[in-house]
N, C-alpha and C positions, 0 to 999 in steps of 0.2 A: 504493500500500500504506500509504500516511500516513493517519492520521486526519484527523479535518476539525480546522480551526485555530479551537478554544474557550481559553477563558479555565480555566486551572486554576492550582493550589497547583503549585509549583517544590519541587521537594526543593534542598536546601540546594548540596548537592554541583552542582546546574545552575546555582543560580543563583548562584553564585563563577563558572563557567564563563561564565555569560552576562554577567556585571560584565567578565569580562573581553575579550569580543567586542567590548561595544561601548566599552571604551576603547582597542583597540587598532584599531577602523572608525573613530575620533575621532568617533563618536556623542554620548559620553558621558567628561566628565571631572571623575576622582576626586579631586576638590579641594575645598578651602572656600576658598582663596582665587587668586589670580588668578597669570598668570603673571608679572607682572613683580613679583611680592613673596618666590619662590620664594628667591632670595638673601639676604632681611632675614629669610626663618620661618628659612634653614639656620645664619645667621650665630647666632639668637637659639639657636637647639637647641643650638650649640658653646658657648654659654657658660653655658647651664645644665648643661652636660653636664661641663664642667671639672672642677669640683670634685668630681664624683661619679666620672669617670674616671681621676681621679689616686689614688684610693684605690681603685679595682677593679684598676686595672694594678700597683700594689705591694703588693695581699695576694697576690699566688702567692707572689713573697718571703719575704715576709714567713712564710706558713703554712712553705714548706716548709725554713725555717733551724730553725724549734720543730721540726720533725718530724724533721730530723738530730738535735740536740739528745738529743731523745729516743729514738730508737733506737740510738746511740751508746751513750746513759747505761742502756740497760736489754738493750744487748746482743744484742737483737731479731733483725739477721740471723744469729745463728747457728743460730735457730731454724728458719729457712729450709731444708728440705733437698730442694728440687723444684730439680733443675740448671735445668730450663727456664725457670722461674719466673723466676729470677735471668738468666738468657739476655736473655727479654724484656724485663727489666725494665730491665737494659743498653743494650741497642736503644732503647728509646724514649729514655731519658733520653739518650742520644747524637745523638739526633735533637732531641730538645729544644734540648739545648746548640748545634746548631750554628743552632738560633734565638735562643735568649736565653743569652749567657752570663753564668748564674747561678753565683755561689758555691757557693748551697746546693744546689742540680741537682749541679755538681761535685761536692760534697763525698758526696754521697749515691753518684752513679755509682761515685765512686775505693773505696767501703767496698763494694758491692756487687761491686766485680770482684774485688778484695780476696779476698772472701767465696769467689767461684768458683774464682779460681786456690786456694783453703786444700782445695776441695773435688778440684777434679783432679787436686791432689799425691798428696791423701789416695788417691784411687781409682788412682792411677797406681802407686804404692808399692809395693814385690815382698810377696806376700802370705805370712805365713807358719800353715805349718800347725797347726792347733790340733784338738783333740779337741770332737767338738759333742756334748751330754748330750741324746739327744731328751727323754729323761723328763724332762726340766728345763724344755725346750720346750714340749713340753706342759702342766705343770702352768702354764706361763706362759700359753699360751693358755686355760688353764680358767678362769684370774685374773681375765683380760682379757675371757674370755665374763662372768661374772658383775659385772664392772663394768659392762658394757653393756645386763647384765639391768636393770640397777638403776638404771641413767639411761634407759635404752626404757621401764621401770616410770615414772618420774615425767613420761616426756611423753606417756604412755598415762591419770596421772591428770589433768595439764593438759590434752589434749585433752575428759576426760571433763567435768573442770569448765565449759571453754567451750562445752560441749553442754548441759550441766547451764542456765546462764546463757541460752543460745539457745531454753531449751524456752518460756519465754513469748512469745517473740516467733514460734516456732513454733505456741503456741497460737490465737494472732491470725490468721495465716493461713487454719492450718482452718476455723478460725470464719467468716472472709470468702467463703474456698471454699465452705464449705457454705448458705451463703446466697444467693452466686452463684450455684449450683447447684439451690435452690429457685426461686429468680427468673426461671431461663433459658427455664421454661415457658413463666408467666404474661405475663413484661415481659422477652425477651429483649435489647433496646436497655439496659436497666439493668444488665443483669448480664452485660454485653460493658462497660460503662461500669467495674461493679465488676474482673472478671477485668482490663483494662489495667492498675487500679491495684494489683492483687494482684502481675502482673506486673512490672512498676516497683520491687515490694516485694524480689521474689525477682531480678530484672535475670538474667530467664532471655529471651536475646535472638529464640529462636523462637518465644516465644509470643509476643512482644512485635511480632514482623512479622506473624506469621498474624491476630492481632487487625490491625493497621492496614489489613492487606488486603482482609480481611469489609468494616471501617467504610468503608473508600474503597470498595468495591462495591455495600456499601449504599446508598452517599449517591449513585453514580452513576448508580443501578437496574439495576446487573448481576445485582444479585440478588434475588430476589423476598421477601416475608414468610415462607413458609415455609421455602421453601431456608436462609433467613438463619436461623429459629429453631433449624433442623435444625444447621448449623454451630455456633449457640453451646451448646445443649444439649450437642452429640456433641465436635468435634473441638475447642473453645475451653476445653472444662471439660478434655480430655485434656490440652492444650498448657497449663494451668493446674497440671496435677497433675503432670504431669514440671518445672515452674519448683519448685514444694513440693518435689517427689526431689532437686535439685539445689541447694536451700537447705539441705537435714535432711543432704546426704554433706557438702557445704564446712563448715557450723556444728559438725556432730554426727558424722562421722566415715561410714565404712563401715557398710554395714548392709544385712540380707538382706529379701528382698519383705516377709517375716511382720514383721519389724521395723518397715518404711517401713508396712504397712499398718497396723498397729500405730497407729502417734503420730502416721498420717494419718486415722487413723479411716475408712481405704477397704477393702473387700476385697482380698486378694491379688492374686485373678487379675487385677483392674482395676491394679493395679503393675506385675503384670509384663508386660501389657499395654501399660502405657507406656513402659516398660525397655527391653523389647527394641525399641522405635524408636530409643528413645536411644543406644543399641547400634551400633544403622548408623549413628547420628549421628554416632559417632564422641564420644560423651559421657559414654559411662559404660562402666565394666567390669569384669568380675570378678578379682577378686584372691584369690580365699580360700572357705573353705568351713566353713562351722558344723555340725558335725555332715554331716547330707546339704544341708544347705541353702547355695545360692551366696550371696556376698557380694561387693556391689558398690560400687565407690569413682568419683567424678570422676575422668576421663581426666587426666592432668598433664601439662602442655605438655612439660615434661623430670621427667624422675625425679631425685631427692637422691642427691647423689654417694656419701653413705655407704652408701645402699642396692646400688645400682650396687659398690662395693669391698665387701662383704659376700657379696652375689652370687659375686664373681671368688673370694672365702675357702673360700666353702662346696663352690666346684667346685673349688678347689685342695685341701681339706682331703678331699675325697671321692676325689678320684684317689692321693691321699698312704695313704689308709689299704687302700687295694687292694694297695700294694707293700709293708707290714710284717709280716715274718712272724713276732715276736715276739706273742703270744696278749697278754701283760697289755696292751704296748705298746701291741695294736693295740685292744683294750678302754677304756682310754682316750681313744686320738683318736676311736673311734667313740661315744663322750659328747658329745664335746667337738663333733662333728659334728652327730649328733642336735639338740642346742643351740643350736650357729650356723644348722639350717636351720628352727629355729622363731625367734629370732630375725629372720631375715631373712621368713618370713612375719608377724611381728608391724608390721615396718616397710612392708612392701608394703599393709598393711592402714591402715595409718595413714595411705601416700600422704605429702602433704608436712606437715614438721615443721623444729625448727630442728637445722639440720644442725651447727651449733658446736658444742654438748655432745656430739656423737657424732666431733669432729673427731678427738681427743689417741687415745683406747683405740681407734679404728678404725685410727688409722697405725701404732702400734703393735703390733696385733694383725696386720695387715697385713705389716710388718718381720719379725714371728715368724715367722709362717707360709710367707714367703719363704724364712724362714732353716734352717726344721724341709726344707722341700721341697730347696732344695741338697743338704743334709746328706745327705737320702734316697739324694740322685741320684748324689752321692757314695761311696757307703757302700758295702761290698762288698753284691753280691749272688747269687743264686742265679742257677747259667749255665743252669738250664733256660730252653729259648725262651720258653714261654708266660708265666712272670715276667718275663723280659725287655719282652717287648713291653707288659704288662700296668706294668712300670716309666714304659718311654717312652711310653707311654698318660697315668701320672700326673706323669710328669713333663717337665720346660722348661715350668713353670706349670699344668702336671698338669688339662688341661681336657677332661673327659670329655665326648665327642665320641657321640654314635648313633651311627654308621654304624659308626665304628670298633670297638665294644664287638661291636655285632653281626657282624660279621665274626670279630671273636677269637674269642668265644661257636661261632656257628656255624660257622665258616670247616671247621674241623679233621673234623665230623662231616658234612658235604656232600662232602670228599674222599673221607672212608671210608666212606660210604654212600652212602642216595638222600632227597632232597628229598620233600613229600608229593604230587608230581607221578612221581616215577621217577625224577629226574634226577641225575646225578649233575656235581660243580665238576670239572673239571679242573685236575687242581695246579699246573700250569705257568700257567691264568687264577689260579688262587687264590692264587697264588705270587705273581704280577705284581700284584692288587690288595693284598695286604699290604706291598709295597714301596712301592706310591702311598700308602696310608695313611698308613704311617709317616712315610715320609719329611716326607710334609704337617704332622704332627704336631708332627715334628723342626722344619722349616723354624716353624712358626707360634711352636712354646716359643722358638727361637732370637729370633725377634723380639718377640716379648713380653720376655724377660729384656733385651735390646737396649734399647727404652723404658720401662723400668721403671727401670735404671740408668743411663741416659743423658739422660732428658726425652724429649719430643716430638720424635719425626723424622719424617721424609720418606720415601715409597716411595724416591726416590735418594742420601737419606742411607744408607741399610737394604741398599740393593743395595752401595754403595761400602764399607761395613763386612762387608759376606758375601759369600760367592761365590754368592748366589742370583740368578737374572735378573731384571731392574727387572720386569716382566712378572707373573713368579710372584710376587713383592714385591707386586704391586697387589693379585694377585688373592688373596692372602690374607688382605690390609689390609682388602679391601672385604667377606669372608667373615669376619673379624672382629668388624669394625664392625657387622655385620648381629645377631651372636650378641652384641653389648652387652659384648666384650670389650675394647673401645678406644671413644675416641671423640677425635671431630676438636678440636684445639685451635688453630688457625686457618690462615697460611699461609707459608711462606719463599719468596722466589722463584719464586714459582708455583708450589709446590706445595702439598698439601694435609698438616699434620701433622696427627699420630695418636697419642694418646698412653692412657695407660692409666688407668681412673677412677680420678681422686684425689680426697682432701676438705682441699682447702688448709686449713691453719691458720689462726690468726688475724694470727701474724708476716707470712705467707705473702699473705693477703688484702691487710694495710698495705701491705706492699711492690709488690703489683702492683698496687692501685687506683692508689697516689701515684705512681706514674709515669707509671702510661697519662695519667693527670690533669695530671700537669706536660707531657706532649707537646703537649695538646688546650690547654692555656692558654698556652704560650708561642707554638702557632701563632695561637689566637684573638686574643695579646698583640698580636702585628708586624701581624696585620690589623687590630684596632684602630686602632691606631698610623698604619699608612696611609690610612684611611679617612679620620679627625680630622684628617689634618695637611691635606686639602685634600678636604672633604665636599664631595658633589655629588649632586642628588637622587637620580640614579640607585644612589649607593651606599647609601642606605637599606635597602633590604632588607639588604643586606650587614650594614649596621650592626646591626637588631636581632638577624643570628643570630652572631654576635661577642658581643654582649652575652648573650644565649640561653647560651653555649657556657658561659660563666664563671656563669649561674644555675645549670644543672645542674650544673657541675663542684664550685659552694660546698656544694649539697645532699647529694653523693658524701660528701666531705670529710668531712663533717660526722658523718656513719655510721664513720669510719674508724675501729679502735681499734689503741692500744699497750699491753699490757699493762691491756686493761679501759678505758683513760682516752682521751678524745675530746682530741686534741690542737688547741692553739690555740683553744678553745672561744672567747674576747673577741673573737678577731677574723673568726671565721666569724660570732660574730652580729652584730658592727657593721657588717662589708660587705654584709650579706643587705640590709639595706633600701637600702642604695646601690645594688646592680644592681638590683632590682626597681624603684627610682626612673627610675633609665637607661633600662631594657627600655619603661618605659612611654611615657619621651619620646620614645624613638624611634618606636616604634609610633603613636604622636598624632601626631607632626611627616608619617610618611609617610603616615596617612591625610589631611592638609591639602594636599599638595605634588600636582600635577597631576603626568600621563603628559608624558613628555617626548614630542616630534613623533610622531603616528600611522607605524610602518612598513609599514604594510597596509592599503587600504580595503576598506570591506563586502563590495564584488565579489569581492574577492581570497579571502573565505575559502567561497565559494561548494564551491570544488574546489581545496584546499589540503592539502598532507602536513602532520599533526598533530606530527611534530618542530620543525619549520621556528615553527611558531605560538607552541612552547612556548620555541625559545631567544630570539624576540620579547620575551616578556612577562618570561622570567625575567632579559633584562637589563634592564627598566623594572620590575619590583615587587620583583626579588632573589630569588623560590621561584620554583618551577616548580610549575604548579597539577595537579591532578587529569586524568585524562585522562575527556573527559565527553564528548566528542559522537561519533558515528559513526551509518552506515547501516546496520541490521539485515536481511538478507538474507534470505528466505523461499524456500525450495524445496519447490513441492507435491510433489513425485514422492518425498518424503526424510520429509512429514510423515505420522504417526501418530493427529493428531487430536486426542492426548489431555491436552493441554490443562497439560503441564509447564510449558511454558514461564512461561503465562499465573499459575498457583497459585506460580509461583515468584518473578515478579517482583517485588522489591522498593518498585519504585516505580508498580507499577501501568499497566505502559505500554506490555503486550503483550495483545492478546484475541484469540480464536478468536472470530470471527463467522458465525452460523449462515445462512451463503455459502458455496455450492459455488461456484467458478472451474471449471464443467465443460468450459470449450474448453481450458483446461490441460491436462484431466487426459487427452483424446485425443492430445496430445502429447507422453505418457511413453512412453521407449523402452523396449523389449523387455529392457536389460539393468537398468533402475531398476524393470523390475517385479521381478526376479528377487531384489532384495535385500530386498523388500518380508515383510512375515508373510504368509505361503499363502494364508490368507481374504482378505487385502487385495486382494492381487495377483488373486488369482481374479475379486474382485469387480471391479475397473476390468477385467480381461480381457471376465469378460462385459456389462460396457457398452461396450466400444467392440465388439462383437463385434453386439451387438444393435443399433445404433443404424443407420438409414437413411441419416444424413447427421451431418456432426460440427457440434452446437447451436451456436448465436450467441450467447448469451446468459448470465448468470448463473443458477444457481439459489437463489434466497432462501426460505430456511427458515421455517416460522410458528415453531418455536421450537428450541434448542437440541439438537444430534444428536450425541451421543456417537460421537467415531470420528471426524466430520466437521464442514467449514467452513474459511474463512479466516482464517490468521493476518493482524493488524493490527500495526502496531507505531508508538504514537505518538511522533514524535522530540523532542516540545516535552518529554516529561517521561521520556525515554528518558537515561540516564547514563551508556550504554557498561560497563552492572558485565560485560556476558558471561555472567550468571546463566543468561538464558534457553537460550544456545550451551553452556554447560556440563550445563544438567540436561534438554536432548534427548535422547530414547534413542532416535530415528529411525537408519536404515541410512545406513552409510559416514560415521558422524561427524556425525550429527545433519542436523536440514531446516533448522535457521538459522546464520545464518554474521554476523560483526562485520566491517564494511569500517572501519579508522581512516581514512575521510577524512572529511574536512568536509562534505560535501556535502547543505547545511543550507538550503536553498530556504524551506522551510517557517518556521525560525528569522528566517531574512534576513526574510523577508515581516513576520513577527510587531514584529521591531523596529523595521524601516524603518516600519512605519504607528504604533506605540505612542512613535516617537521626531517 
């Protein structure tokens, strides 16, 4: 099923895989000098490397006594008011210290805990009762609406300006486009030449494959003149105009087909044409509506945490205004709602923006609206049921639920009548499903107030604080998480915490960058420290990701702010050229230093488990490389013919060959036809039905047969992505299958003759 062994272009990713074959067959060694000099290059590396590691191991120090300094002198953790935050930020630096005991690490931990216990007293403290003004409340939320109007206003005109500024450089593209698009007729090789570099312009990464795949098929004669003209006219100039849609939503914001075709100078329907592929890609989506018209924004890897607490507002503030039965009262919060849910469409429309000016009036607004919803739930109210329940509907976080509305809504009038089938609820079921509601409601508000006052917990924190069963804890955590009411903030003990979107501060950001930051550099410090005090080639790799850990951790740093002001600014930029000086020696010193003794020969990796190979190499180069070789498995009886795999390759290294294997196909059983599409199945039914004897031989095609032929799968330029295994739609999980072993015949050949 191998190709025949020619001479091609290596993608990158193989050919680190194949450096590393044959230095660990001892084929091939990564050196420029010889082994008996390995101890005079490592001794020369330790002393250039002195003076620049004596100043990288004393700026954590050194940064973090200024950063005490000045969060002391400006008061900073009291601004602090996320208990978890302050949790974590305990934890690490505890963990720091008992690597490096630092003054400053101390001093920072002793004021943080400080901070915590000021805060658990406070919470602990017998509460006393006080009268709450909701009208007070709310005009505070109408305050705090129109402050956000007004800063969502000025990142509504800075977005518009950076679209404004993008419109030239969007003018160029069209202009490119539309030239590519004249040329794809006449000179289609030129105008696949121009769309890459259009592409490249836009780093829209699926046109940038489907172009490399045509060119490599061209060059290979998989595809013929016309076919290929036909590609770059049709499906290159499409995969060019959705890279333009996804340059004009990142530059120029949200905007509906008529817009995009607008200032693409394309008709609609050829947009939204392109969209809705982008759609399944998983690449774009609808956010909003102008008028009748959709409007569509870039998918966000994560959505802005203001948005996210705006969201949880608007459905707190919607449940809260269903329970007041005061007419002006509830006239107002119904503004003040109305408000917040065009706000929160104006952000969603926006997609990402800088989430700090929305930080102060979101927490805020946030605290009120907590405070307005208590009060609620507090307050006397009306002992009829249907208020009742319509209460504990909006309140314990008052998140108005489907199913549950529809039940109260309907519930009452299916016991007293008939459904438009005849039917009538039986109350004792109807009865039983209003107690599961509720309850679920009760249980879920209970643990949302639970994290919201307490920080990030645990399903077994939650169980240990309620008499709810760890069980139903999970599964409303996970029925949470789904509705975008919590989200995971990482782990205790093995478990998963869950806490409730917040939009940390700027106090709150310093504090927990600089800590996770002092954990990562007092450990990078002590490995340091061991590596240097007795370097050995094989610690190299160790060496430069030690060095690695203290370059990102300065560039962190560096973004940090206190009160607006970048702390220790002289000496983040003095040490900057000192680790970038280190990072580099290191890097030169290990590409000179040879593989220490081969633990494997060539034989050996013929039929070898790919773990085994990898903790070889990563204790002679220090990383652990890419996983790149395996055997691609082909099952006729599973394939479809139609040619996924092959259009999906990245690296070009699967084809359907216009070859029937028809003694195979006499050999599918009776239960692999039956998962087959009907017509398939049929058709091999009636050849093996008709056939006098079962053929010998191959069928080779005079050209190309939709439906049919052999998959091929070249392993010299095969890189184990899985592409092909994942985007089969053949029966029972696809006709190709990935085996991770080595079992690299074909490779061995290649090197042992090229060596």
């Amino acid at each position: 099923m191998t190709g025949p062994l020619t001479e091609k272009s290596i993608a990158p990713k193989r050919q680190r895989m194949l450096d590393m074959v044959l230095a660990l067959g001892g084929l091939k060694e990564e050196s420029a000098i010889p082994l008996s000099r390995v101890k005079e290059e490592l001794d020369k590396l330790k002393t250039e490397l002195a003076p620049l590691t004596d100043a990288i191991l004393a700026f954590p120090d050194s940064y973090f006594k200024k950063f005490l300094e000045t969060v002391e002198k400006n008061n900073t953790v009291t601004e602090v008011s996320d208990r978890s935050i302050l949790k974590d930020s305990i934890s690490r630096l505890e963990k720091a210290l008992a690597k490096d005991d630092s003054e400053a690490l101390k001093g920072l931990n002793d004021l943080l805990t400080n901070a915590l216990a000021r805060m658990t007293e406070v919470e602990g403290s017998p509460e006393t009762s006080i009268d709450f003004d909701l009208n007070a409340s709310l005009s505070t939320i109408s305050h705090l609406t129109s402050e956000l109007e007004s800063i969502i206003e000025n990142i509504e005109k800075t977005a518009e300006s950076e679209a404004k500024s993008a419109l030239n450089e969007l003018v160029t593209l069209v202009e490119a486009l539309k030239e590519a698009e004249a040329k794809s007729e006449g000179n289609p090789e030129e105008a696949l030449e121009e769309l890459q570099q259009l592409g490249a312009k836009t780093r829209y990464g699926p046109g940038l494959r489907a172009i490399a795949q045509v060119k490599r098929g061209k060059r290979d004669g998989r595809i013929d003149e016309p076919r290929f003209k036909d590609l770059v006219s049709g499906n290159m100039l499409t995969e060019a105009n959705r890279g333009v849609i996804t340059f004009i939503l990142q530059k120029m914001g949200s905007k509906t087909a008529i817009q995009l075709g607008d200032l693409m100078q394309t008709p609609p329907q050829a947009i939204q044409h392109a969209i809705v592929t982008m759609i399944q890609r998983g690449e774009v989506e609808m956010v909003g509506l102008d008028g009748d018209a959709p409007v569509f924004s870039n998918v966000l890897t994560e959505t802005p945490n203001p948005t996210l607490v705006l969201k949880r507002i608007v459905q707190q503030v919607r449940g809260m205004v269903k329970s007041l039965d005061d007419d002006d009262v509830s006239k107002s919060a119904n503004e003040s709602l109305r408000t917040l849910q065009t706000l929160l469409e104006r952000l969603q429309i926006l997609g990402s923006y800088d989430e700090a000016a929305l930080s102060e009036p979101i927490n805020k607004l946030r605290n009120t609206v907590d405070n307005a919803t208590e009060a609620v739930l507090s307050s006397e109210t009306s002992k009829d049921a249907e208020n009742l329940r319509l209460l504990v509907s909006a309140g314990l976080e008052a998140f108005a639920r489907f199913r549950l509305k529809i039940t109260l809504e309907k519930g009452p009038n299916l016991v007293s009548g008939t459904n438009v089938y005849g039917e009538q609820l039986d109350p004792k079921v109807y009865q039983k499903m209003m107690d599961t509601y509720l309850d679920n409601e009760l249980e879920r508000g209970t643990i949302l107030i639970l994290i919201r006052e307490l920080g990030a917990l645990t399903a077994h924190d939650l169980a240990e604080r309620t008499t709810i069963p760890q069980d139903r804890i999970l599964s409303h955590l996970l029925r949470m998480k789904r509705d975008e009411l919590l989200t995971i903030a990482g782990e205790s003990h093995g478990y998963i915490l869950y806490d409730v979107p917040r939009t940390p501060s700027e106090a709150e950001i310093a504090i927990q960058t600089a800590s996770d930051l002092a954990l990562q550099l007092s450990e990078a410090g002590v490995e340091l420290q061991r590596i240097l005090s007795e370097l050995k080639a094989q610690d190299i790799g160790k060496l430069a990701n030690s060095l690695e850990v203290f370059s990102r951790a300065r560039d962190k740093l560096a973004s940090v702010r206190v009160s607006g002001a970048v702390i220790d600014e002289t000496t983040l930029v003095q040490v900057e050229d000192k680790i970038r000086s280190a990072v580099l020696l290191a890097y030169r010193t290990r590409a000179k230093i040879p593989s220490t003794r081969p633990k494997v020969t060539i034989d050996d990796l013929v039929d070898v488990d790919v773990p085994s190979v990898l903790d070889e190499y990563r204790n002679q180069m220090g990383y652990a490389p890419l996983l790149g070789f395996g055997t691609i498995e082909w099952e006729q009886s599973r394939c479809l013919g139609c040619k996924s795999c092959e259009i999906a390759c990245p690296e070009d290294a699967i084809e359907l060959k216009p070859r029937i294997e028809i003694r195979e196909l006499f050999e599918i059983s009776e239960e692999a036809l039956t998962q087959l599409p009907s017509n398939r199945s049929l058709f091999y039914k009636t050849v093996q039905n008709l056939a006098a004897v079962k053929p010998s031989q191959d069928i080779s095609l005079k050209k190309e047969a939709p439906g049919f032929g052999s998959v091929e799968v070249d392993l010299w330029l095969c890189v184990a992505c899985r592409t092909c295994v994942r985007r089969c739609p053949g029966p029972e999980g696809g006709a190709l299958e990935l085996e991770l072993k080595w079992n690299l015949p074909e490779v061995v050949k290649h090197i042992t003759s090229s060596s």
